[in-house]
NUVEXTI-86639 format. One record per atom (N, C-alpha, C): residue number from 1; chain; z, y negated, x. Coordinates in nm, 3 decimals, always signed. Layout:
BEGIN
PT    nr   kette        up     north      east
PT   NUM       A         Z         Y         X
...
END
This chain:
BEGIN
PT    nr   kette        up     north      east
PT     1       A    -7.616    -0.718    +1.150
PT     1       A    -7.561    -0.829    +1.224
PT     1       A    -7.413    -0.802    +1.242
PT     2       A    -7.387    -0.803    +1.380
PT     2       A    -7.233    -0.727    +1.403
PT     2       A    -7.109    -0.849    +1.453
PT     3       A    -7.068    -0.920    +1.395
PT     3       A    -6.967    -1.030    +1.440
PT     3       A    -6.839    -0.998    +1.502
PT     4       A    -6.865    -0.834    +1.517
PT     4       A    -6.714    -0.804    +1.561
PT     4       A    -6.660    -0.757    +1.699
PT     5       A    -6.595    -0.778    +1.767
PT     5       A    -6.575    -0.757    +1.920
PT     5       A    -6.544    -0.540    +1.876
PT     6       A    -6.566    -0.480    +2.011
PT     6       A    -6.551    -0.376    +1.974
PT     6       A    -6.448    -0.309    +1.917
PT     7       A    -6.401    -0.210    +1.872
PT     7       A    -6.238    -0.193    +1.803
PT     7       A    -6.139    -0.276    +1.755
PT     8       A    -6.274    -0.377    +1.668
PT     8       A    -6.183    -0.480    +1.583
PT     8       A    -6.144    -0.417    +1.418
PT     9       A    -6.105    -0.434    +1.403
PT     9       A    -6.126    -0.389    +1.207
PT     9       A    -6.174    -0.498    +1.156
PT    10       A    -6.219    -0.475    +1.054
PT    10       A    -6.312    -0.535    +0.940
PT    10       A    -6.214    -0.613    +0.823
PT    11       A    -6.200    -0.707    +0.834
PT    11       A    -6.108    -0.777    +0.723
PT    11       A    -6.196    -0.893    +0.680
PT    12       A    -6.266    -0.828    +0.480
PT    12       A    -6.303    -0.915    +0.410
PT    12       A    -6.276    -1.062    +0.400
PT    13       A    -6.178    -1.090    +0.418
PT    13       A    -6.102    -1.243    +0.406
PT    13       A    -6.129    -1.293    +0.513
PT    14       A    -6.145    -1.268    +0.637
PT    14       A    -6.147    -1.342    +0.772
PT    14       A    -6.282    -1.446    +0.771
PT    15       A    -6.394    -1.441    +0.678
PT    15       A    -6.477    -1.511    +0.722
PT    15       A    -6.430    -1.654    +0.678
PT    16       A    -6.445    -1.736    +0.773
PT    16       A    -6.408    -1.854    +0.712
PT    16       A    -6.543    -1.920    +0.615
PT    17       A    -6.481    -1.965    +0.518
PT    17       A    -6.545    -2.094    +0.358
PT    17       A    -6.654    -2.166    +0.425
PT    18       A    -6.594    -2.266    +0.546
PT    18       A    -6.677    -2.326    +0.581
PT    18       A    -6.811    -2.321    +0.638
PT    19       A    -6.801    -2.221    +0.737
PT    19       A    -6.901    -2.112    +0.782
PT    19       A    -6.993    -2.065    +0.723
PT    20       A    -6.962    -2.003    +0.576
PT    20       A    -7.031    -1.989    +0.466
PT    20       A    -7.121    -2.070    +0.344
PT    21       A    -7.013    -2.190    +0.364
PT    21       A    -7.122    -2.293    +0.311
PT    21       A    -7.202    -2.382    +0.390
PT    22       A    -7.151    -2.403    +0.504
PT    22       A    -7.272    -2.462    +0.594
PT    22       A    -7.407    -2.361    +0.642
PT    23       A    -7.362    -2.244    +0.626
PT    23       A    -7.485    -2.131    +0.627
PT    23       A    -7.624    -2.135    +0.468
PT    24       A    -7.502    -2.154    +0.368
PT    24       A    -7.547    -2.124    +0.253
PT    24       A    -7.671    -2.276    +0.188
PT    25       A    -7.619    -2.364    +0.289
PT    25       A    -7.641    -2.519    +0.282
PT    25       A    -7.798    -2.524    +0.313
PT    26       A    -7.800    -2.416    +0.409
PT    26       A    -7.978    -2.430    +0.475
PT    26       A    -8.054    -2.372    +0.403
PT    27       A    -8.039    -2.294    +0.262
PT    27       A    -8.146    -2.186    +0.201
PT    27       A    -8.164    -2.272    +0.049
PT    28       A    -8.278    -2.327    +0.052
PT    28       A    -8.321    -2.384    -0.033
PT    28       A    -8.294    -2.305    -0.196
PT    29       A    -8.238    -2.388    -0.278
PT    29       A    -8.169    -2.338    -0.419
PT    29       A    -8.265    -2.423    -0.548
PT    30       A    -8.349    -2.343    -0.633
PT    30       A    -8.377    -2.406    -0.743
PT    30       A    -8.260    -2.475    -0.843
PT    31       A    -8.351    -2.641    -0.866
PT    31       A    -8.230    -2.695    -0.911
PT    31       A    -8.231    -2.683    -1.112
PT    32       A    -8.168    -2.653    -1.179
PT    32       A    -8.143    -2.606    -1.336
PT    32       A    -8.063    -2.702    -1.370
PT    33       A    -8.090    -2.735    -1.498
PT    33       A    -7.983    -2.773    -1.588
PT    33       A    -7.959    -2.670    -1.763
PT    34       A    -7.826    -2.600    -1.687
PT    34       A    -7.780    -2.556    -1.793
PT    34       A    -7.743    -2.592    -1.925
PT    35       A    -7.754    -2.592    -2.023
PT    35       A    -7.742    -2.631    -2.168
PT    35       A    -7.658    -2.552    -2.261
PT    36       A    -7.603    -2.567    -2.336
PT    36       A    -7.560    -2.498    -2.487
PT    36       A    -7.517    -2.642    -2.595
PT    37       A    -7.504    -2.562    -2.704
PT    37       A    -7.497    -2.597    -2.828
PT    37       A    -7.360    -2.554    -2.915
PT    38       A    -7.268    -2.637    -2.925
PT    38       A    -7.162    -2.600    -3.018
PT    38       A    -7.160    -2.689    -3.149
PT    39       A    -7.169    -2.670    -3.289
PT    39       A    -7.119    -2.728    -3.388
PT    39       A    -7.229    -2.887    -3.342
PT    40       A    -7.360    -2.887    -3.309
PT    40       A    -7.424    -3.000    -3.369
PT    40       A    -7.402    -3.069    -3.191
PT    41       A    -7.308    -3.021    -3.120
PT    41       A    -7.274    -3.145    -2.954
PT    41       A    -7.322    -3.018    -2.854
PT    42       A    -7.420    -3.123    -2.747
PT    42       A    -7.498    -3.058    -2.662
PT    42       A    -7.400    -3.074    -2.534
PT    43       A    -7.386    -2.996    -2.474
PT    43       A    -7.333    -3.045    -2.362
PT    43       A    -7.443    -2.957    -2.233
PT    44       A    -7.413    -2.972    -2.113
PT    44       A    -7.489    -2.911    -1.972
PT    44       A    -7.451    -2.977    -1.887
PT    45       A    -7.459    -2.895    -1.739
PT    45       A    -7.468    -2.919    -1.621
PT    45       A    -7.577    -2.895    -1.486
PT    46       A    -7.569    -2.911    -1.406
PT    46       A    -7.652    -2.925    -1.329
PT    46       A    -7.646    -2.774    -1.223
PT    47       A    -7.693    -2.679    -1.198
PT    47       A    -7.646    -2.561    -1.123
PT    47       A    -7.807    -2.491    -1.024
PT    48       A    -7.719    -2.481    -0.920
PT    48       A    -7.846    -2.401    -0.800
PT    48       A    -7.795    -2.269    -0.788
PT    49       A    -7.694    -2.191    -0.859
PT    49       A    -7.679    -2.100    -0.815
PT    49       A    -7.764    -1.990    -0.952
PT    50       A    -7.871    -2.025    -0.954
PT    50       A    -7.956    -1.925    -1.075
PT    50       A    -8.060    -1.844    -1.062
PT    51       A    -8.094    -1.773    -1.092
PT    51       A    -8.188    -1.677    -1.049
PT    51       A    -8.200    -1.508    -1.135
PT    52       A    -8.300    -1.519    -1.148
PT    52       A    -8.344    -1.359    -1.224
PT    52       A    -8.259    -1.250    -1.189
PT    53       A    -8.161    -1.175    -1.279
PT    53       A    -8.120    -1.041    -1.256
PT    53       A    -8.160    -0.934    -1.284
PT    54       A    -8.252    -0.940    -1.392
PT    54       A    -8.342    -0.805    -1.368
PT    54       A    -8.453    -0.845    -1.476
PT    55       A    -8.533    -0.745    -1.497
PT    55       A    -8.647    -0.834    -1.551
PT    55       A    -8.686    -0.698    -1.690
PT    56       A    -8.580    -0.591    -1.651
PT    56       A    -8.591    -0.501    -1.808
PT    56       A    -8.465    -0.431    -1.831
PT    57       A    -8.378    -0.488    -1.924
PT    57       A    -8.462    -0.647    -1.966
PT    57       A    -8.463    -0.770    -1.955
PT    58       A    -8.547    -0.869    -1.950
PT    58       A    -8.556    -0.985    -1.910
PT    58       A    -8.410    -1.018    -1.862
PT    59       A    -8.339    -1.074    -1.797
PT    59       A    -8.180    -1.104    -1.763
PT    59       A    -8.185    -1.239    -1.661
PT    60       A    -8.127    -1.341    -1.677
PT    60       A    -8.095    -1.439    -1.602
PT    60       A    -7.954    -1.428    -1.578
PT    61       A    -7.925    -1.417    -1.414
PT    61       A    -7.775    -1.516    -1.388
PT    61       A    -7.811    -1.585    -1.333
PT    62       A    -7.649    -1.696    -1.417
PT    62       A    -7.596    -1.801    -1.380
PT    62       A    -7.465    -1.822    -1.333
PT    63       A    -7.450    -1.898    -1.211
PT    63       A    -7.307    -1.901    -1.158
PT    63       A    -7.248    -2.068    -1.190
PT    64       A    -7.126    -2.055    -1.241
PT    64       A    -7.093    -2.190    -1.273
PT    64       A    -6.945    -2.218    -1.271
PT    65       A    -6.925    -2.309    -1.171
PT    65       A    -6.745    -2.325    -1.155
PT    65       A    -6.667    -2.360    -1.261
PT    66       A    -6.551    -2.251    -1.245
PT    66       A    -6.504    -2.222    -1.360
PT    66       A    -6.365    -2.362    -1.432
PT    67       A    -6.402    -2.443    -1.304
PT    67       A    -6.345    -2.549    -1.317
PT    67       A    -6.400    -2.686    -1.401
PT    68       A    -6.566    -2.648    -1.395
PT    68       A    -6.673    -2.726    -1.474
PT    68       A    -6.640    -2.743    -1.654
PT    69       A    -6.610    -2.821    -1.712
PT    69       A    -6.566    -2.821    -1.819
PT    69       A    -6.674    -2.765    -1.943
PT    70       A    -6.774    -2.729    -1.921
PT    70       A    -6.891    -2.705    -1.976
PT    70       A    -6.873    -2.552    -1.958
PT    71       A    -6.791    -2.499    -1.870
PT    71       A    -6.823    -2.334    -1.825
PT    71       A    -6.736    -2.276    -1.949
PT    72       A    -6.629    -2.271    -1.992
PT    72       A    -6.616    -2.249    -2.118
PT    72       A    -6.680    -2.252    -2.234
PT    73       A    -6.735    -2.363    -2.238
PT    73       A    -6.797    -2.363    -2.378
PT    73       A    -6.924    -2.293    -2.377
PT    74       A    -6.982    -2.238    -2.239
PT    74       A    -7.097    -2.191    -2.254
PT    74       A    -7.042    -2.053    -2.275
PT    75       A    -6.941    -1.995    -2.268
PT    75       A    -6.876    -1.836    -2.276
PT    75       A    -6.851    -1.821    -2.394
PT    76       A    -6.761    -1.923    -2.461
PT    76       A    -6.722    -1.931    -2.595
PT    76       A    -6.859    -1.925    -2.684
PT    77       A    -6.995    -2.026    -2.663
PT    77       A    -7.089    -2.021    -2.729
PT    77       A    -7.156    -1.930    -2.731
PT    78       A    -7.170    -1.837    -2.652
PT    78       A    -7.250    -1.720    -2.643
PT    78       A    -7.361    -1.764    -2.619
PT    79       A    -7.449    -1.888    -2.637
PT    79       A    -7.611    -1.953    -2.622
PT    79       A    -7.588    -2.018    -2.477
PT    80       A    -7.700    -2.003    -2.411
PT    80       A    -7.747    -2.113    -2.322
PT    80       A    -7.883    -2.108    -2.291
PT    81       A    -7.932    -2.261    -2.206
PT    81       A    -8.062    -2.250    -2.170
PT    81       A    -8.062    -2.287    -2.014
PT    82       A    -8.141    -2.227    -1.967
PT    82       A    -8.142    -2.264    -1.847
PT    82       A    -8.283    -2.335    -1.822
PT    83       A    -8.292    -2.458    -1.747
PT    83       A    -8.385    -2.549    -1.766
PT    83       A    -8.433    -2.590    -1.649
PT    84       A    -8.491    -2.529    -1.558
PT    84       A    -8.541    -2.565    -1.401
PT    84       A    -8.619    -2.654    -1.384
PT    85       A    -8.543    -2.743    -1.346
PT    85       A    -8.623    -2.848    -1.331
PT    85       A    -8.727    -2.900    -1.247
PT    86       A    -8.834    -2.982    -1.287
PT    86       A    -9.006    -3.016    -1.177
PT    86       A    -8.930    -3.135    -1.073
PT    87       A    -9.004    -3.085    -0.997
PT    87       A    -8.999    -3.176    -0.846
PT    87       A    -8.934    -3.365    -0.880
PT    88       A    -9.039    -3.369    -1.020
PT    88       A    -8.987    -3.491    -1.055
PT    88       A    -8.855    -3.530    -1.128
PT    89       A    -8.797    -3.457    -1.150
PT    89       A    -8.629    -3.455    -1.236
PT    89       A    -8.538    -3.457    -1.152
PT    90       A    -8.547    -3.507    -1.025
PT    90       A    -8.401    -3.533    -1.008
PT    90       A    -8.306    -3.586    -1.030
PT    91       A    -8.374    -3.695    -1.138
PT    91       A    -8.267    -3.843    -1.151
PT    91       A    -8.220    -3.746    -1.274
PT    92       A    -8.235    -3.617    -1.353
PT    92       A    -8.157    -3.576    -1.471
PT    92       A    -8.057    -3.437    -1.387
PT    93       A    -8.140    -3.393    -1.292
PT    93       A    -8.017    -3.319    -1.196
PT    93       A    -7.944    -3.408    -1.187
PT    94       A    -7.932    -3.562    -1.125
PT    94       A    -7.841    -3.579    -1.096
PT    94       A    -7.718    -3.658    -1.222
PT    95       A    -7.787    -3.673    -1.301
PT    95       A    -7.709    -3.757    -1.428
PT    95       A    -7.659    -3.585    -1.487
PT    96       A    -7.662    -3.449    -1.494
PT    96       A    -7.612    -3.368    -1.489
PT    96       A    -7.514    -3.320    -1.426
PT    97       A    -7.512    -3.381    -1.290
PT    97       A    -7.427    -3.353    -1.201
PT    97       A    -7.326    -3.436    -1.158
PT    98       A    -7.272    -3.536    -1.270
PT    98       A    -7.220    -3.656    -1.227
PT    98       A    -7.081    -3.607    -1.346
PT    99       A    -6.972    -3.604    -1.246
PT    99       A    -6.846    -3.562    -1.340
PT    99       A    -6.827    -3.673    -1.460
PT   100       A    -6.747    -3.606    -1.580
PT   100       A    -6.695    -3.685    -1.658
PT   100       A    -6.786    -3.783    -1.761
PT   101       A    -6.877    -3.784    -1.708
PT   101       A    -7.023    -3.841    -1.801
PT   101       A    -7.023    -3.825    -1.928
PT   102       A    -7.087    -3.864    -2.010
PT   102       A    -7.130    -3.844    -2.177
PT   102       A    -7.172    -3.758    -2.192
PT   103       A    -7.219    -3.716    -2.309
PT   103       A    -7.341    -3.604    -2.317
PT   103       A    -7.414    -3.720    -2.380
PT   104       A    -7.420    -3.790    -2.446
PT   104       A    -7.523    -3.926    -2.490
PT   104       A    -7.562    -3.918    -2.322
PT   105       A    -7.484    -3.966    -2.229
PT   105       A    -7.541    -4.034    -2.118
PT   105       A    -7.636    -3.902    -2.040
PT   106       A    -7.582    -3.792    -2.044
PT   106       A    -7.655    -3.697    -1.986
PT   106       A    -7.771    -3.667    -2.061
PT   107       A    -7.764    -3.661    -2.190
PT   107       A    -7.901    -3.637    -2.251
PT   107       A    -7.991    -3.746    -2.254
PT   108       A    -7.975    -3.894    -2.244
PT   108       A    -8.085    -4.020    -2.205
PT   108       A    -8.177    -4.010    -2.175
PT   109       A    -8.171    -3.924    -2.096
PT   109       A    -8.336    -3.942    -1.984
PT   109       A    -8.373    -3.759    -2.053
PT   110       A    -8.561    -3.788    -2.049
PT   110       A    -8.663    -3.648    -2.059
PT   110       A    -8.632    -3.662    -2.210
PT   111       A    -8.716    -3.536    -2.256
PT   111       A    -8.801    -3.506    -2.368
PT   111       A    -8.689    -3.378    -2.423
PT   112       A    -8.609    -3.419    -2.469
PT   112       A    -8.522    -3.271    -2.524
PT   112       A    -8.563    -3.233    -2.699
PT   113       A    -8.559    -3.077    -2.702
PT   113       A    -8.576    -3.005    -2.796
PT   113       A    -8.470    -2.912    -2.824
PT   114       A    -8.502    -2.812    -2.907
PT   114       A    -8.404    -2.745    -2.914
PT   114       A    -8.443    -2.562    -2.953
PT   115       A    -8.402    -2.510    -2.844
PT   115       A    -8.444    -2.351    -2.826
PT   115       A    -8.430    -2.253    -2.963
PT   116       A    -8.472    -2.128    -2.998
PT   116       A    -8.414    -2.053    -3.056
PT   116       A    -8.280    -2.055    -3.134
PT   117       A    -8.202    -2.041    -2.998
PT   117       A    -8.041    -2.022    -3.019
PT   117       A    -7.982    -2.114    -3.059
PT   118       A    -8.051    -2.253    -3.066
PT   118       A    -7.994    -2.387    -3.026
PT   118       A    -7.942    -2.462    -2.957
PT   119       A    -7.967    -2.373    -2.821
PT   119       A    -7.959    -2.476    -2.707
PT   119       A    -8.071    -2.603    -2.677
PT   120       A    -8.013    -2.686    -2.658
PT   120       A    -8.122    -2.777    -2.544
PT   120       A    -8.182    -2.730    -2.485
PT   121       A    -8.333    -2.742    -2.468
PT   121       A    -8.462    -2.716    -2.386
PT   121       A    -8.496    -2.828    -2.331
PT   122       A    -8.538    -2.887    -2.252
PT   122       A    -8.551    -3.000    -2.162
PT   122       A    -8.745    -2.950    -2.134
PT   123       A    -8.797    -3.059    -2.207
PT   123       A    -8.960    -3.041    -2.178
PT   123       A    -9.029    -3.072    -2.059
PT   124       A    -9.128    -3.050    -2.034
PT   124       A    -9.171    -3.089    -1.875
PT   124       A    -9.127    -3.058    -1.777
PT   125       A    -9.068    -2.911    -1.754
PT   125       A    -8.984    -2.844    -1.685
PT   125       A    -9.083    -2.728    -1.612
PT   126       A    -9.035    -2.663    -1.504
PT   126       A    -9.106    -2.608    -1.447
PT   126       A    -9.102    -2.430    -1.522
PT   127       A    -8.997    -2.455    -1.576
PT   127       A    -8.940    -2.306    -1.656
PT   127       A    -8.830    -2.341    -1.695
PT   128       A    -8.814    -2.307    -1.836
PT   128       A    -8.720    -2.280    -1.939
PT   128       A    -8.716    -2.163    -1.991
PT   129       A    -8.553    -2.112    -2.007
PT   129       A    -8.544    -1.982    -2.079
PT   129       A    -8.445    -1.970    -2.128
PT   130       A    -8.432    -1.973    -2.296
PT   130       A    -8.365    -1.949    -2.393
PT   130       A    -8.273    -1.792    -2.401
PT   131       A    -8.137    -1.843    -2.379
PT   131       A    -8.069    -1.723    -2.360
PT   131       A    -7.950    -1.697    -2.435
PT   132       A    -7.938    -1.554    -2.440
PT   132       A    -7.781    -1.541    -2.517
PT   132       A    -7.706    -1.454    -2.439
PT   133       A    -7.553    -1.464    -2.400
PT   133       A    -7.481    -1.456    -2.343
PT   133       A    -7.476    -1.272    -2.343
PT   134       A    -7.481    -1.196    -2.213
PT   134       A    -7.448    -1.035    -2.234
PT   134       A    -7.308    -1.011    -2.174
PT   135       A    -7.329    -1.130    -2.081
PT   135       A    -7.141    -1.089    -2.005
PT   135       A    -7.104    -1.226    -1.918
PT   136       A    -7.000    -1.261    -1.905
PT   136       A    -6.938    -1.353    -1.816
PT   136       A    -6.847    -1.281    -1.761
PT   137       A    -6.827    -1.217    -1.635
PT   137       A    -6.789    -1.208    -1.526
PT   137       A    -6.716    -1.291    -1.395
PT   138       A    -6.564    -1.284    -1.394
PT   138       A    -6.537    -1.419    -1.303
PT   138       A    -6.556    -1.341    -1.195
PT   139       A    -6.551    -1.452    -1.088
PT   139       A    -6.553    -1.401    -0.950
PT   139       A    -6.557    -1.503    -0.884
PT   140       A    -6.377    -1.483    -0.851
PT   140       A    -6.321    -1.634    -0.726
PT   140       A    -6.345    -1.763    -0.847
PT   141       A    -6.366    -1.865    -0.844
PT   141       A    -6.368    -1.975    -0.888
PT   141       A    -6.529    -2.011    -0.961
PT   142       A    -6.563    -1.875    -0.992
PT   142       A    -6.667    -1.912    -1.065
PT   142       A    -6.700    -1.809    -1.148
PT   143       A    -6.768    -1.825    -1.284
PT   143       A    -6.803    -1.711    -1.394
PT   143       A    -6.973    -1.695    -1.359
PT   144       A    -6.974    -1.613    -1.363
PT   144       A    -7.082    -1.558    -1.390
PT   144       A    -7.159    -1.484    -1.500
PT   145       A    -7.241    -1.531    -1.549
PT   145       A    -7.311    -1.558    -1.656
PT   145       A    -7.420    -1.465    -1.686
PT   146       A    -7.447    -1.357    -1.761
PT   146       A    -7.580    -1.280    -1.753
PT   146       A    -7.580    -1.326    -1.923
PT   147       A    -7.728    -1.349    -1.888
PT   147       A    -7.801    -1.407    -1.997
PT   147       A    -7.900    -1.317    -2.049
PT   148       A    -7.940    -1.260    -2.185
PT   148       A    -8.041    -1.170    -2.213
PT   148       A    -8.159    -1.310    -2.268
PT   149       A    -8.282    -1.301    -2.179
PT   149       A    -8.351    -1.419    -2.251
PT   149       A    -8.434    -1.374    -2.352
PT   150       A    -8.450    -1.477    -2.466
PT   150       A    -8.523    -1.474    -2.609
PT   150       A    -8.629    -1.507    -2.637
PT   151       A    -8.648    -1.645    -2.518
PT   151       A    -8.781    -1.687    -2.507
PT   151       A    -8.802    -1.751    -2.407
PT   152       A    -8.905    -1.783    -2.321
PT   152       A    -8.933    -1.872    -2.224
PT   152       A    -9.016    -1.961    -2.202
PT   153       A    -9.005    -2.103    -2.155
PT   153       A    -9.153    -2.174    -2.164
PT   153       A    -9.190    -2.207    -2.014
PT   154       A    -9.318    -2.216    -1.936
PT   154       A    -9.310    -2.252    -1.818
PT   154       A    -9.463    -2.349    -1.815
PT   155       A    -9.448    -2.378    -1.707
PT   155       A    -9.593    -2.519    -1.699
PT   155       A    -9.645    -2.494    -1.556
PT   156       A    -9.743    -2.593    -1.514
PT   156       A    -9.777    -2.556    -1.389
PT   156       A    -9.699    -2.697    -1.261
PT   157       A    -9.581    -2.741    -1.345
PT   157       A    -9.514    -2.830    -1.256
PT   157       A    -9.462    -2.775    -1.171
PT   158       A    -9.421    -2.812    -1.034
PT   158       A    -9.351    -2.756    -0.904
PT   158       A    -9.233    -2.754    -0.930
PT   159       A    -9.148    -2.681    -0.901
PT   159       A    -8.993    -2.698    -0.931
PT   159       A    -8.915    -2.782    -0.782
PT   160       A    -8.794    -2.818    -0.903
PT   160       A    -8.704    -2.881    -0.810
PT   160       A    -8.656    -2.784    -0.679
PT   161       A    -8.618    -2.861    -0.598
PT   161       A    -8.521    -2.754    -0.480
PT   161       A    -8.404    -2.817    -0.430
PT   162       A    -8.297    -2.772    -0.362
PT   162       A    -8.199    -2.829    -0.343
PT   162       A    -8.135    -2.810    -0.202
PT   163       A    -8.132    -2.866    -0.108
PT   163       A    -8.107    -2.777    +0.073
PT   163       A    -8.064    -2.901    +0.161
PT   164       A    -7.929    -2.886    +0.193
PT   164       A    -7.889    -2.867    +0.309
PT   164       A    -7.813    -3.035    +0.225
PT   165       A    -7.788    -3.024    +0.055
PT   165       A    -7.729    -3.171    +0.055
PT   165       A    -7.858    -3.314    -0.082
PT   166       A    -8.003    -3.228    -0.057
PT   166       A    -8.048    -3.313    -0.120
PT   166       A    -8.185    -3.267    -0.158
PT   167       A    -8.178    -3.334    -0.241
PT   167       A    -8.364    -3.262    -0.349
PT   167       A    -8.414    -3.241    -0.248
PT   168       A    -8.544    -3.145    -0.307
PT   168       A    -8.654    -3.109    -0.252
PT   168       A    -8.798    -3.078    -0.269
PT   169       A    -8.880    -3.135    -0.248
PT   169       A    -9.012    -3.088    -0.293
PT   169       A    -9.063    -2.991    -0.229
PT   170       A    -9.156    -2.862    -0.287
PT   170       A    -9.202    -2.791    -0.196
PT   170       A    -9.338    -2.833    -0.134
PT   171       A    -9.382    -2.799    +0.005
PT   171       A    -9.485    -2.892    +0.044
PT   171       A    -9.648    -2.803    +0.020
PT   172       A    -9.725    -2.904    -0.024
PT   172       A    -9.862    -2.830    -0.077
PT   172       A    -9.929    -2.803    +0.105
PT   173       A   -10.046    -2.735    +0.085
PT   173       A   -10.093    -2.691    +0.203
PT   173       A   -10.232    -2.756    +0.193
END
């Protein structure tokens, strides 16, 4: 795909932000709630930018703004869980995704346990996977997270989705 008039040069920076997220807006994103465990206090957030990095061995990234007050402590902790949530969890995506909140108030709602590592596992989930930290990587305004996973649980619930602004169910045939 060639955006460039002929004998233009190529300058990384020129694409404009906006462009990019109104593009990025249309491709449906599984919705997660990230977890860790410090000293006995759970904290998590709510994140679509997750997905398998390689599978030997097992490896999850996670991308999480580095402005998110939770993105530290998940670097510092070395544990996290990543907790994808079923079609029916949006009301804990969104109590995840609500700045400044409790962790009492974020943990309220669903069936929480507690992983391996001691992260929060969130039950009735479409997939959970218990992870420990291999690298955090920044890049621009967000860390990136590779996770070696320890264990995983999954069900036959539909997962959440997230596009163009608002949940999503995927549609049966």
């Amino acid at each position: 795909m060639d955006h460039l008039m002929p004998g233009a040069e190529q300058d990384q920076d020129v694409f404009p932000v906006d462009a990019y997220k109104f593009a990025m807006r249309k491709v449906p994103s599984p919705v997660a709630v990230i977890t860790t465990c410090v000293d006995g206090v759970r904290y998590g957030l709510t994140a679509t930018a997750v997905c398998s990095a390689t599978t030997q061995p097992p490896t999850i990234l996670v991308c999480v703004n580095q402005a998110a007050a939770t993105c530290s402590i998940i670097r510092d902790a070395g544990i996290f869980a990543v907790n994808f949530l079923s079609d029916i969890q949006s009301d804990i995506a969104r109590l995840f995704s609500t700045p400044r909140l409790s962790a009492e108030k974020r943990f309220s709602k669903g069936h929480w346990g507690q992983a391996k590592t001691g992260s929060p596992v969130l039950r009735d989930t479409a997939s959970s996977f218990d992870c420990t930290l291999v690298e955090a990587i920044p890049q621009g305004r967000h860390m990136l997270f590779l996770g070696s996973v320890v264990d995983a649980t999954s069900s036959a619930e539909s997962g959440l989705l997230y596009r163009d602004g608002s949940f999503r169910r995927l549609a049966t045939e």
